[in-house]
C-alpha positions, 0 to 999 in steps of 0.5 A: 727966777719966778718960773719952776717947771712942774714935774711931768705926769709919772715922771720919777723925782730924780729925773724932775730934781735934774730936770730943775737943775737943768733950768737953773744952769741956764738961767744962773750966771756962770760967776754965780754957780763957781762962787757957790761951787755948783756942779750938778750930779747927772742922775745916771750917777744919782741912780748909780750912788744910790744903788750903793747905800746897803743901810736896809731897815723899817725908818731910816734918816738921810743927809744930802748936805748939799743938795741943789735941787735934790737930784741925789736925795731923790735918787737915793729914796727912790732907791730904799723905796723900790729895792728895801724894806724901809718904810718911812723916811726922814730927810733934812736936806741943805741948800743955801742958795735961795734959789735952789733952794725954792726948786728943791723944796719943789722937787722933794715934794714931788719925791713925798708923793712919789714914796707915798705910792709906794708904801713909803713916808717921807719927812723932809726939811730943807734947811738953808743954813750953811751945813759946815757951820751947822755941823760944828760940833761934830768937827770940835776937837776933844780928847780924841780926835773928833768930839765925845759925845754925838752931835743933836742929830744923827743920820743912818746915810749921807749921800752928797756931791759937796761944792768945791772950790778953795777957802781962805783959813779965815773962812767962819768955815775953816774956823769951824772944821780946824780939827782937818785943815792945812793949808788953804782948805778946800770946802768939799773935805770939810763937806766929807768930815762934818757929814762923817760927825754926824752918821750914827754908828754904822752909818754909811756915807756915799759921795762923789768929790773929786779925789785930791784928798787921796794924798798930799800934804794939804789933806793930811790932817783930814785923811787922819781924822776921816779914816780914824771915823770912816772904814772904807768898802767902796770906790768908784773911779771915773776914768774921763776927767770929762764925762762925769761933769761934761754938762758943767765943762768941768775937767776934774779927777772924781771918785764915788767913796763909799764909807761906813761910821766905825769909830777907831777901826784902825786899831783892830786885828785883822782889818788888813783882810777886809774887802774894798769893792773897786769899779771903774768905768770911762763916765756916765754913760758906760756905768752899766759896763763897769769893770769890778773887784774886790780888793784887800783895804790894805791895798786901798788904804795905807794902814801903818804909819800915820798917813793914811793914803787912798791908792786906787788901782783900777786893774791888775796892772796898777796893782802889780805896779803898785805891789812892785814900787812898794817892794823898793827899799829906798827913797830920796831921804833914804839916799840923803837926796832932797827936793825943793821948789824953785825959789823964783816967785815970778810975780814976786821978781818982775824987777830982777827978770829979763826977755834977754841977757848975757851970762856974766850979768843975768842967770838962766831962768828955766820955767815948766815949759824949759822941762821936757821929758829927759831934755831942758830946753834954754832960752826957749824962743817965742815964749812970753816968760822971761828967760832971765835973771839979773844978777846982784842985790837980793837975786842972790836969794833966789838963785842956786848954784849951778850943779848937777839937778834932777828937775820935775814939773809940779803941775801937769794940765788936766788934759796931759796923761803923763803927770810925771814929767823929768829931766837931768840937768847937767852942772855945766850945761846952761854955762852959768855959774848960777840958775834961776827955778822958777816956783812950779818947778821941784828940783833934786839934789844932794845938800852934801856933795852931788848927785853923779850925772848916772844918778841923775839920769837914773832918777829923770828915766824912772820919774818918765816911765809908766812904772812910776807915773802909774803909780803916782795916778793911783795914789794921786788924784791931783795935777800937782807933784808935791816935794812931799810925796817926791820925799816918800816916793819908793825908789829902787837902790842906788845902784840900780838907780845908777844902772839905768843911769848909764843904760839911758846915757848910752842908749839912743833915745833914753825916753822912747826906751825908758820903759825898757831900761827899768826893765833890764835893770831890774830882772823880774819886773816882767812886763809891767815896766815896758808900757812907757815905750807906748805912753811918750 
């Protein structure tokens, strides 16, 4: 790409850092920028997250971790530069894409001429070393839980959008940030806990990732070490999983995290009554008309116990949700009940599966698609999947006896709004003595006995209401339903679990009226239950 536009006459940095990115995108390879997990930040949110940094003295250092052709480094010192008293500015900026790379040193002298207009200097490198790797240090496990003494260089402010896209554990990368990872990492956390290493004390950090760090199991370990560094003051959420990526077609739950470097400040009293500053808006372009407030950081941040959850509620109804949920005295281990994933690897299986068969040689096989709201469909006609699994030699293994179940869907599509999706399956309803689960199905059961078919049914109708679907969305960036967080979700008692077992068996349409039937089992829920009858 030997051709870079120049910029414009008068024409502010961050929209000629966009401009250049905007060149880019065209002429890059659309394998090329997901290999390199690019996804340009628009400079509405640029401007947006830059209008966030309170770091206000005469010199400042500044991060952009991942900066592309620089539309969030040039946002931000425009920022400092019209709106504070900062004089002088030192920048180092990573790119390791060559060709980016060649843009961003373009732009970012721009940026320098621009400042120096305004009464500000600018120092800047651009480095194209890989920055995880670069940050190593600062991710090295000590006595604590990152490194005693500080990295070589510090920054008062690390603004990013870090790539993301997943990671083998034999990833240089993964080696690198082991401190944080579990499971198969994604790049962008190790983005978030090499930038935190390297922040000064009071130091903020402003980025924009998607928000399946919020919680789970795989970003557990890196939401202990995150939050034991970084006092969260600021969330932004965007409510289309569309708009604020629209320019790349990428359909992703994002979050702004604002954090500020204070090292142990879990351990402090009174921390609970700190103010988190929570907006919300539908994308880019109704910023301007954001909804905000300010909320205690114990509603934000689980801070007893030692898994620290980010729930974001975007309105007083989530929060009443919330509030309400996190009031049930039980959960599933609590009722002696567990969750698994079905034990069917389809790719795994090919031999044992069929498109059709009988019951006294093949086992159902039951698949996301067989799970409705509140109905199993079997055999499900006019689909690709097998239906079936052949009984005899290893099937043994991977099918479960046939009892009464709760099943879940473990992923739900970016597009769906429901994102917990419910239903009983009754011991003889397949007529078979054995059931095939496939592995993107959690299934519920009672290892020591059964679950009653109310307990069942109680279960699948309070999974399908708003009351926990709201719930898991705010604790939940991700399309996928862990049994982990099945495990840990709060739930009413038994009986009223049974309760509105029986009301949803007698009524009707138990899922039309799921919403309801919490309701009336639980006096004093007040409204806040009935918003299922309008989310089926």
């Amino acid at each position: 790409m030997s051709y870079v536009p120049a910029p414009l006459p008068d024409e502010r940095p961050a929209r000629y850092a966009d401009r250049l990115a905007q060149h880019y995108a065209y002429h890059a390879s659309r394998a090329h920028r997901r290999a390199y997990g690019q996804y340009f930040t628009t400079p509405d949110i640029a401007e947006f997250m830059a209008g966030l940094c309170s770091v206000d003295t005469p010199t400042l250092s500044v991060l952009d971790p991942g900066a592309g052709t620089g539309t969030l480094a040039c946002a931000l010192c425009e920022y400092l530069a019209c709106h504070t008293s900062v004089k002088a500015i030192s920048l180092d900026a990573y790119e390791t894409d060559a060709a980016l790379a060649a843009m961003l040193e373009r732009a970012l002298h721009h940026l320098s001429a621009y400042l120096l207009r305004r009464g500000c200097a600018l120092s800047y490198e651009v480095v194209t070393d890989d920055f995880v790797l670069s940050a190593r240090e600062a991710l090295t496990p000590a006595e604590g839980l990152f490194p005693g003494g500080p990295p070589a260089r510090l920054y008062d402010v690390a603004i990013g959008n870090p790539p993301y896209f997943k990671i083998p554990k034999s990833d240089p990368r993964a080696k690198a940030a082991a401190v944080v990872v579990h499971g198969q990492p994604n790049i962008y956390a190790l983005f978030m806990a090499a930038s935190a290493g390297v922040l000064r004390v009071k130091g903020q950090l402003i980025f924009i990732t998607p928000r399946s760090f919020a919680s789970g199991p795989y970003f557990r370990l890196f939401r202990e070490r995150f939050f034991f560094r970084m006092r969260p003051t600021a969330l932004h959420i965007f409510e289309s999983r569309a708009e604020a990526f629209e320019r790349d077609a990428v359909l992703q739950e994002n979050v702004i995290l604002v954090a500020r470097r204070d090292d142990g400040w879990l351990g402090r009293l009174g921390v609970e009554e700190d103010g988190v500053i929570v907006s919300v808006c539908n994308g880019s372009s109704d910023l301007h008309r954001r909804k905000e407030r300010r909320v205690p950081l114990s509603q934000v941040l689980s801070l007893g116990g030692t898994d620290r959850i980010l729930t974001i509620a975007t309105d007083d109804e989530t929060d009443a949700i919330r509030k309400l949920v996190q009031s049930w005295p039980g959960s599933l281990s609590t009722y002696g009940l567990q969750v698994s994933t079905g034990p069917v690897v389809a790719f795994r299986a090919r031999d044992l599966l069929s498109d059709s068969g009988d019951v006294r040689t093949h086992a159902p096989l039951l698949w996301m698609h067989n799970v409705h709201p509140m109905s199993v469909t079997w055999p499900r006609l006019g689909t690709r999947k097998p239906q079936y699994v052949r009984l005899g030699g290893r099937a043994a293994t991977l099918l479960v006896p046939a009892r009464t179940y709760v099943l879940l869907r473990r992923f739900s599509s970016k597009e769906e709004e429901r994102r917990l999706v419910a239903a009983p399956l009754a011991r003889e309803q397949l007529g078979s003595a054995l059931v095939g689960l496939e592995n993107h199905l959690n299934y519920i059961y009672r290892p020591h006995g059964e679950l009653s078919v109310n307990e069942a049914w109680g279960l699948a109708v309070l999974y399908n209401s708003s009351v926990l679907d709201l719930y898991f969305r705010a604790m939940n960036g991700s399309t996928q339903v862990s049994a982990t967080e099945l495990r840990t979700m709060p739930l009413p008692s038994l009986d009223v679990i049974r309760q509105i077992g029986r009301l949803a068996r007698a009524s009707k349409d138990p899922l039309r009226e799921a919403g309801s039937l919490v309701l009336y089992a639980m006096p004093g829920v007040s409204h806040i239950a009935q918003g299922a009858d309008s989310r089926v």
